[in-house]
C-alpha positions as CSV (number, residue, x, y, z in Angstrom):
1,X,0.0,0.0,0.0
2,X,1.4,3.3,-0.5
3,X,1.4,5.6,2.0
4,X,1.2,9.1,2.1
5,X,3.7,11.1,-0.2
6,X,6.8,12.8,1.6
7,X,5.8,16.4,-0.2
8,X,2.8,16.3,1.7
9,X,4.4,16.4,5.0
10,X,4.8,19.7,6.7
11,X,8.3,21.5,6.1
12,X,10.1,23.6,8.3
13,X,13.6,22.8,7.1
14,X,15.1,24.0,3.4
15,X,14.3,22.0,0.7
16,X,17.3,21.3,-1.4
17,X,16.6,21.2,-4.7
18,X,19.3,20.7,-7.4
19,X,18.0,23.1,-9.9
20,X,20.4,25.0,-13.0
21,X,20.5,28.5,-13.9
22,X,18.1,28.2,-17.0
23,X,18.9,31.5,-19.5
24,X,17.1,34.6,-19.2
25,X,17.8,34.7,-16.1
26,X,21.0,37.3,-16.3
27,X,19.6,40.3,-15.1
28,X,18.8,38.9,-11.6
29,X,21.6,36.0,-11.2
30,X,23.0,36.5,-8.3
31,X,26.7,36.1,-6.7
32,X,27.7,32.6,-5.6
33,X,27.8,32.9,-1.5
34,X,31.4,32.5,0.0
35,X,32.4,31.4,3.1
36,X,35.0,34.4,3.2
37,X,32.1,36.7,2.7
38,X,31.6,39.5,5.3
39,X,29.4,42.1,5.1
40,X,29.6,44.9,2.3
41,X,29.8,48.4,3.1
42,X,26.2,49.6,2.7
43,X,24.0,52.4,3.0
44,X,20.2,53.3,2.4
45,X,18.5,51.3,0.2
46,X,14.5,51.8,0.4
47,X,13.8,55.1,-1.4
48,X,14.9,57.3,0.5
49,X,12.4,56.5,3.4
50,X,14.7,54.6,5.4
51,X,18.0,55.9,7.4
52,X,20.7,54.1,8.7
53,X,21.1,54.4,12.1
54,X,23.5,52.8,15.1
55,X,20.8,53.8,17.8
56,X,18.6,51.7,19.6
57,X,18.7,49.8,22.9
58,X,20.6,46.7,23.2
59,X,18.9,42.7,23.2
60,X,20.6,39.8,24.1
61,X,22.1,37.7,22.0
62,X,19.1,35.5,22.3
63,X,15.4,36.8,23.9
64,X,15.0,34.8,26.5
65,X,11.1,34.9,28.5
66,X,12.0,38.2,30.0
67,X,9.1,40.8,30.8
68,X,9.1,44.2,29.8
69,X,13.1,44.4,29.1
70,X,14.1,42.5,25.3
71,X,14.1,45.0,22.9
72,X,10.2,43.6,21.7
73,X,8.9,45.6,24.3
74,X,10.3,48.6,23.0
75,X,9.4,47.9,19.2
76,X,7.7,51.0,17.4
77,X,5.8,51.2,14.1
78,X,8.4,51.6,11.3
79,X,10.9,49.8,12.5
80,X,13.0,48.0,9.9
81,X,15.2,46.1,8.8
82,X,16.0,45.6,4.9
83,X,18.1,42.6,3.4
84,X,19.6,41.9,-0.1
85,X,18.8,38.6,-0.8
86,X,20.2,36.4,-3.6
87,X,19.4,32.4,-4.6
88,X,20.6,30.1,-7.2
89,X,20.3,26.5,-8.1
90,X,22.1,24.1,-9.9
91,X,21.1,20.5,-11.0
92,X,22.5,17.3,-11.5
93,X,24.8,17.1,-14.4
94,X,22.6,16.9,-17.7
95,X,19.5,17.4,-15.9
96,X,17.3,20.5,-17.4
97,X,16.3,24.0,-16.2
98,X,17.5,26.0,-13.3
99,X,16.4,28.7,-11.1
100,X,17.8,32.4,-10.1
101,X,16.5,35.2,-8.1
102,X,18.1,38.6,-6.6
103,X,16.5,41.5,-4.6
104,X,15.8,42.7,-1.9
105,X,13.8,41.6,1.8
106,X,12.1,44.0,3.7
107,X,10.8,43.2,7.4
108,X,8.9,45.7,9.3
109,X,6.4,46.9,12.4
110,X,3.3,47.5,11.3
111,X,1.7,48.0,14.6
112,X,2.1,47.6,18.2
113,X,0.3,45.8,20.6
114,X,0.3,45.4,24.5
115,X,0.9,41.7,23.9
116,X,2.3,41.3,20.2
117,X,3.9,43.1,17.2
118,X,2.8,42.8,14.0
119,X,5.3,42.3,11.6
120,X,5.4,42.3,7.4
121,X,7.4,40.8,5.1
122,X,8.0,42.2,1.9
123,X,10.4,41.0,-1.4
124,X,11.3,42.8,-4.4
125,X,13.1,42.0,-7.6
126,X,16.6,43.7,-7.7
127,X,14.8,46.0,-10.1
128,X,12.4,46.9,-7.5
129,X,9.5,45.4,-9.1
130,X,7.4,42.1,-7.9
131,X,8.8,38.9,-8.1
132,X,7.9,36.0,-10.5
133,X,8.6,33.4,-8.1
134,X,4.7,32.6,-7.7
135,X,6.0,31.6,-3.9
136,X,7.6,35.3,-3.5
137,X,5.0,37.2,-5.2
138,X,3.2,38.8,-1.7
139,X,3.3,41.0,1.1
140,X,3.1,38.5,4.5
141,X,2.1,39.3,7.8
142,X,3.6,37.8,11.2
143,X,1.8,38.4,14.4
144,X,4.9,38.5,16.9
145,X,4.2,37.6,21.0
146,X,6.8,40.0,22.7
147,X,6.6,37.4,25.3
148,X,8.1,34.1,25.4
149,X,6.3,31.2,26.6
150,X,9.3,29.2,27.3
151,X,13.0,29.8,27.1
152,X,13.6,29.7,23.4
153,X,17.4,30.3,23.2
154,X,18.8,27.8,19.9
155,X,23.0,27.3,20.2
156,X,24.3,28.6,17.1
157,X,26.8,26.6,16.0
158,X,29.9,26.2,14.0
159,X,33.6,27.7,14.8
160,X,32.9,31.2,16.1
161,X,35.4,34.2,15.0
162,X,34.8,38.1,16.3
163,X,35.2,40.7,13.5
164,X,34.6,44.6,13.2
165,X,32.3,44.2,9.7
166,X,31.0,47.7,8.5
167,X,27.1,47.5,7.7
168,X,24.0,50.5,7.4
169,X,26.5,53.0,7.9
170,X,28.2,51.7,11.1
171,X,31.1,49.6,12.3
172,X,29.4,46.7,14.5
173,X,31.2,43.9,17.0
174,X,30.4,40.8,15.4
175,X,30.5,36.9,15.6
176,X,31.2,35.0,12.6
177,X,29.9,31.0,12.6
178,X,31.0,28.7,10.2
179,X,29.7,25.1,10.5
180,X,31.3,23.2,7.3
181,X,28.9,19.9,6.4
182,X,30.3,19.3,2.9
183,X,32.1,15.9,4.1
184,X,29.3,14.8,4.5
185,X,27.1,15.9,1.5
186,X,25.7,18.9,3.7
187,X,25.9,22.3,3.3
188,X,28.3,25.4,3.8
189,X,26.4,27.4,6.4
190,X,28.1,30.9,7.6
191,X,26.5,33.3,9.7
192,X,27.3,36.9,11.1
193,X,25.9,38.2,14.4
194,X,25.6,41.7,16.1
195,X,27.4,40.9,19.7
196,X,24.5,43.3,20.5
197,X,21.7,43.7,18.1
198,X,20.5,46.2,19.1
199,X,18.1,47.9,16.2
200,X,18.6,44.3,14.6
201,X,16.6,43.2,17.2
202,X,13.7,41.8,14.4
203,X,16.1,39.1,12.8
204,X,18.4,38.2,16.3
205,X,20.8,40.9,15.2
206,X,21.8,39.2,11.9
207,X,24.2,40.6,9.9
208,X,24.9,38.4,6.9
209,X,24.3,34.8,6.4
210,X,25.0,32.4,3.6
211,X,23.6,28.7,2.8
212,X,26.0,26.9,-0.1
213,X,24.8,23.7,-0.5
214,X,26.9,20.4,-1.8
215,X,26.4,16.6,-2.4
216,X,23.3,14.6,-4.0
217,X,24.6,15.5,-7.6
218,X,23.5,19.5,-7.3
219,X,24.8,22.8,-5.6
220,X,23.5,26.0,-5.2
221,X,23.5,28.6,-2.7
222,X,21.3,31.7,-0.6
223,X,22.5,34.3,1.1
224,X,21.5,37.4,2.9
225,X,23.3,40.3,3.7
226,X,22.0,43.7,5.7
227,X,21.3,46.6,3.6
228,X,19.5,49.4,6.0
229,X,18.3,50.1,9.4
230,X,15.7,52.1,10.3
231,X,13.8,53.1,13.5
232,X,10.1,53.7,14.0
233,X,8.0,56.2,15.7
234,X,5.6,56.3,18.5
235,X,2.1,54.9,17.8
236,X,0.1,51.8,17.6
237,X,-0.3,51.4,13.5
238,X,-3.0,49.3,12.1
239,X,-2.2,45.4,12.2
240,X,-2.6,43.8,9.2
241,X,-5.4,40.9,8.9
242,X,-4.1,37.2,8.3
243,X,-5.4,36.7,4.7
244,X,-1.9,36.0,3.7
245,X,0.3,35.0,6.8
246,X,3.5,33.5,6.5
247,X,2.0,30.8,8.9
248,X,2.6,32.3,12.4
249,X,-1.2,32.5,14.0
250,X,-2.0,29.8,11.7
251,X,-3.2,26.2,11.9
252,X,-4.1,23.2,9.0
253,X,-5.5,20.1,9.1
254,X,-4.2,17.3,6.8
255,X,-6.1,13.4,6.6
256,X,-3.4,11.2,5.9
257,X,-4.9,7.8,4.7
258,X,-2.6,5.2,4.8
259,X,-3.1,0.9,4.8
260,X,-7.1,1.8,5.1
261,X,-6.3,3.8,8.5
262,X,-7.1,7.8,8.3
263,X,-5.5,10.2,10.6
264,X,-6.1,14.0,10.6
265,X,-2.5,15.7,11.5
266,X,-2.3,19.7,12.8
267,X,0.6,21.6,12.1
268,X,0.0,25.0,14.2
269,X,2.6,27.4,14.8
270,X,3.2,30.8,16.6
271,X,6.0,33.6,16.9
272,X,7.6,34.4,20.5
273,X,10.2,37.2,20.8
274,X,12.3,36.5,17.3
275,X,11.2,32.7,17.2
276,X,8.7,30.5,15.4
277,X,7.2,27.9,16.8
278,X,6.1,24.9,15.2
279,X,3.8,21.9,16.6
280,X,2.4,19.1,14.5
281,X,0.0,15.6,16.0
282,X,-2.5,13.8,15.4
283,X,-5.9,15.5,16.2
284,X,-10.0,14.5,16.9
285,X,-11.6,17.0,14.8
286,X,-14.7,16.5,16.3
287,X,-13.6,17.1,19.7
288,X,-10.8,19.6,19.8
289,X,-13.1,22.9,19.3
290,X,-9.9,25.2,20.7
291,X,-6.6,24.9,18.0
292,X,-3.1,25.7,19.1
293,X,-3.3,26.2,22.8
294,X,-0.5,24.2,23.8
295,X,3.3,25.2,22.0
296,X,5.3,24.2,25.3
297,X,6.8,20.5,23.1
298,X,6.8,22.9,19.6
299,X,10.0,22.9,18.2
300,X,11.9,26.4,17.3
301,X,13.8,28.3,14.6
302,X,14.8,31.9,15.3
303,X,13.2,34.0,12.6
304,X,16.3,34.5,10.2
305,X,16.6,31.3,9.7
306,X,13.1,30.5,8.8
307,X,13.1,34.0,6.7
308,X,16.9,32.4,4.7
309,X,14.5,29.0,4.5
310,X,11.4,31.0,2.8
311,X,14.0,32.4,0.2
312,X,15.2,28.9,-1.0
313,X,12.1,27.1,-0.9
314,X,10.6,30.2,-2.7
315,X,12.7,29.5,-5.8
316,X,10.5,26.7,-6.8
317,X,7.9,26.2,-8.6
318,X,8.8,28.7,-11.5
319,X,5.3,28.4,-12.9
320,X,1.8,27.4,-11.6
321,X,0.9,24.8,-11.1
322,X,4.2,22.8,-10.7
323,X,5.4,20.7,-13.7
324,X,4.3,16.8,-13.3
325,X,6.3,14.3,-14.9
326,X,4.2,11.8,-17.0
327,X,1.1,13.7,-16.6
328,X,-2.0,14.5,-18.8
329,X,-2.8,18.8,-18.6
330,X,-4.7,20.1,-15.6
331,X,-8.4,20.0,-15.8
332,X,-10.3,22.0,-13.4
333,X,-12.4,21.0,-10.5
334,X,-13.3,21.9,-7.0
335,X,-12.8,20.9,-3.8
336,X,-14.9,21.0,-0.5
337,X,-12.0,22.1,2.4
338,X,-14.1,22.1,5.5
339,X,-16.9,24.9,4.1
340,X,-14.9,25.9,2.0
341,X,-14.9,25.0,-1.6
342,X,-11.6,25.8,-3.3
343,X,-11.5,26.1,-6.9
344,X,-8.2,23.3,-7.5
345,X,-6.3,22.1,-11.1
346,X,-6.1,18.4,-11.1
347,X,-3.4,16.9,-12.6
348,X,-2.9,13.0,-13.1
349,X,0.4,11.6,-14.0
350,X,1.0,7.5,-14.5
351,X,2.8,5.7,-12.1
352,X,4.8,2.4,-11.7
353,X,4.8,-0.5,-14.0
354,X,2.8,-0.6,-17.4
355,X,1.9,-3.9,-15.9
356,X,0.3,-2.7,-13.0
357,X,-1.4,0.4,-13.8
358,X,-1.7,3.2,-11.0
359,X,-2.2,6.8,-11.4
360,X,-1.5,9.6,-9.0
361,X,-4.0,12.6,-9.0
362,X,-2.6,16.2,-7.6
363,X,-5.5,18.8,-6.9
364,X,-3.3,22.1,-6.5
365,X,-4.6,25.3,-5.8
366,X,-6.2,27.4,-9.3
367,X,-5.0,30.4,-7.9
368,X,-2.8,30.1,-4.6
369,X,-3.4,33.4,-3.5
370,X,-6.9,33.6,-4.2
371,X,-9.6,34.9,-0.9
372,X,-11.0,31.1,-0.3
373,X,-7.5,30.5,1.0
374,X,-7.7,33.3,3.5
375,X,-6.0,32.4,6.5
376,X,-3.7,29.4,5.1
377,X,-0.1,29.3,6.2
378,X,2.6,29.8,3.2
379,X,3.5,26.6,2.9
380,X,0.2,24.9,2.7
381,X,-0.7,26.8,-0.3
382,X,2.1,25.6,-2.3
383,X,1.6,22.0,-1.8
384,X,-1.0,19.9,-3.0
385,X,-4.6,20.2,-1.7
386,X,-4.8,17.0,-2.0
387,X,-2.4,13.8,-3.2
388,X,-3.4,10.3,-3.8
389,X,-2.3,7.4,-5.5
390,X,-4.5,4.6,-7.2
391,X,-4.2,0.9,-8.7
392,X,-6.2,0.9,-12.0
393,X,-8.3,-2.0,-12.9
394,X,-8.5,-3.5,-16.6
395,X,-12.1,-2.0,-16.6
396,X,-11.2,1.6,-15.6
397,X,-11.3,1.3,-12.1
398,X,-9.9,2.9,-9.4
399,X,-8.7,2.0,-5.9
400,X,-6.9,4.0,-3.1
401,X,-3.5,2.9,-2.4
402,X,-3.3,6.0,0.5
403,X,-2.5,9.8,-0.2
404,X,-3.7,12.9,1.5
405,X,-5.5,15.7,1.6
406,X,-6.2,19.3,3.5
407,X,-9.3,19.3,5.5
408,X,-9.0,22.6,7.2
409,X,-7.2,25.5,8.4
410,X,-7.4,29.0,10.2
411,X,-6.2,31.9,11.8
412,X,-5.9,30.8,15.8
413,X,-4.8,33.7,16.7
414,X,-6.7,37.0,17.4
């Protein structure tokens, strides 16, 4: 029996495809990422609107469950912190196509709460237009606790080095990590910390930091490196609604049918103090009325590292809906997702042995971005609604060899 395909499980480490650099793509390819890199000499770099700055009050290296003194506390509206961002992949040797993107990543306070702050994310191309990465195309919001739940400190690791790197228009004390996984068919991770992040208080006080994968027959690489600093003003702002969140706030039901046996698993996650949270289990649908309410066993990524992740994963799919090898062209149906019936493109590509005929039937989202899918974390939209796999009879007919499908989702938090 098959059981339920691995892309249908929930994500919340990089994906690392072994794409190429496909032509065309030479006005946003990107540098290769270097483990020598430091950080260039920048300044500015959002219209005008945004000045460098070295003021602000100092966070610890980590935001530990503190109240009322991490630098969350203090956050105002307008405060920013702006990225350039570069990707690339490469694929096995004669393998086709390739991916590329440049530009820049914006991350901001849109409003103030007494409890949370409400942060967007925002990419452009390096020609300050939108994005053609479908993944990377919108504005998304992350509701922020300023407390922490828990003590959500996460080692960073690799051979540490201190360096004076100039960045925004100031000279910062720094930490460099370098952890090297390439004898091992890992990557080539390097990563630059503020010794006090002050104003970097949104990304941990990250500086630079570079992914360079290696092994499995591809490379590639992502990278970010800090552009600008600015800081807000007094005021609460307006927070944004969750229509598109990145997938803080958020919960989504998926019924995994495997062997005959059905289980419905949750994925909910939250944002404490410059950390994401992330739980998944099994769940009773018809008795748990109250998603998300316990995060104490969820595990955590600081924010940077989910916002380097969001980049790499974002390079893929190139078009919508995804390329299917050995697949007929999408036909258009709907599907019922709790109330909600979500207009989907079903795609069915043959599988297995022409002696044994089975078929596996994707239903992706018509339009990822579209209102019916108010409220569903990032991820989710980008995989399949729903992915099964059937024998096929000599007479036509089909029989479930196990898949899954989403069932639900929502905004858990206020």
């Amino acid at each position: 029996m098959r059981k339920p395909s691995a892309s249908f499980l929930s994500r919340s480490a990089l994906v690392c495809a072994a794409l190429t650099l496909g032509s065309g793509c030479e006005s946003t390819k990107p540098r290769a990422a270097s483990p020598t890199d430091g950080v260039p000499v920048t300044q500015g770099g959002t219209s005008g609107s945004a000045t460098d700055t070295p003021t602000g009050t100092a966070a610890p290296e980590a935001p530990g469950p503190t109240k009322g003194t991490s630098a969350w506390h203090r956050a105002r509206v307008g405060d920013q912190v702006v990225y350039s961002f570069s990707a690339i992949r490469t694929p096995p040797r004669d393998a086709q196509g390739g991916s590329a993107a440049a530009g820049q990543l914006t991350l901001e306070v849109a409003a103030v709460e007494s409890s949370r702050v409400w942060l967007t994310l925002t990419l452009q191309s390096d020609k300050g237009g939108e994005l053609t990465q479908p993944r990377l195309s919108r504005r998304l919001t992350i509701p922020m606790r300023v407390e922490a739940s828990r003590p959500l400190e996460v080692a960073r690791e690799g051979t540490a080095t201190s360096e004076q790197p100039m960045a925004a228009g100031r000279t910062w004390e720094a930490k460099r990590y370098l952890r090297d996984n390439r004898p091992v068919d890992g990557p080539l991770e390097n990563r630059l910390y503020a010794v006090d992040a002050g104003p970097l208080y949104l990304t941990n006080g990250l500086l630079d930091a570079s992914t360079t994968l290696s092994g499995f027959g591809g490379a590639g690489s992502h990278q970010l490196t800090l552009v600008s600093v600015r800081q807000g003003k007094e005021g609460a702002g307006m927070a944004p609604d969750l229509e598109w969140p990145l997938g803080p706030g958020t919960w989504f039901d998926r019924e995994m049918e495997s062997e005959g046996t059905k289980t419905v698993l949750r994925t909910c996650q939250s944002a404490e103090a410059g950390y994401v949270l992330r739980t998944e289990a099994p769940v009773n649908p018809a008795t748990d009325e109250a998603p998300c309410q316990d995060f104490s066993q969820a595990s955590v990524m600081p924010l940077e590292e989910v916002l380097l992740s969001f980049i790499s994963l974002g390079m893929e799919p190139k078009q919508w809906p995804p390329v299917v090898p050995n697949s007929a062209p999408a036909v258009r149906e709907t599907l019922a997702v709790g109330t909600k019936r979500v207009p989907v493109l079903q795609v069915d590509a043959n599988e297995g042995p022409t002696n044994a005929k089975q078929v596996r039937t994707l239903l992706f989202a018509a339009d990822p971005w579209e209102k019916t899918l108010g409220g569903l974390a990032h991820e989710a939209r980008f995989e399949p609604m729903s992915d099964f796999t059937y024998r096929v009879s000599s007479k036509g007919k089909r029989e479930s060899q196990g898949g899954a499908k989403l069932t639900g989702f929502g905004a858990w938090q206020p």
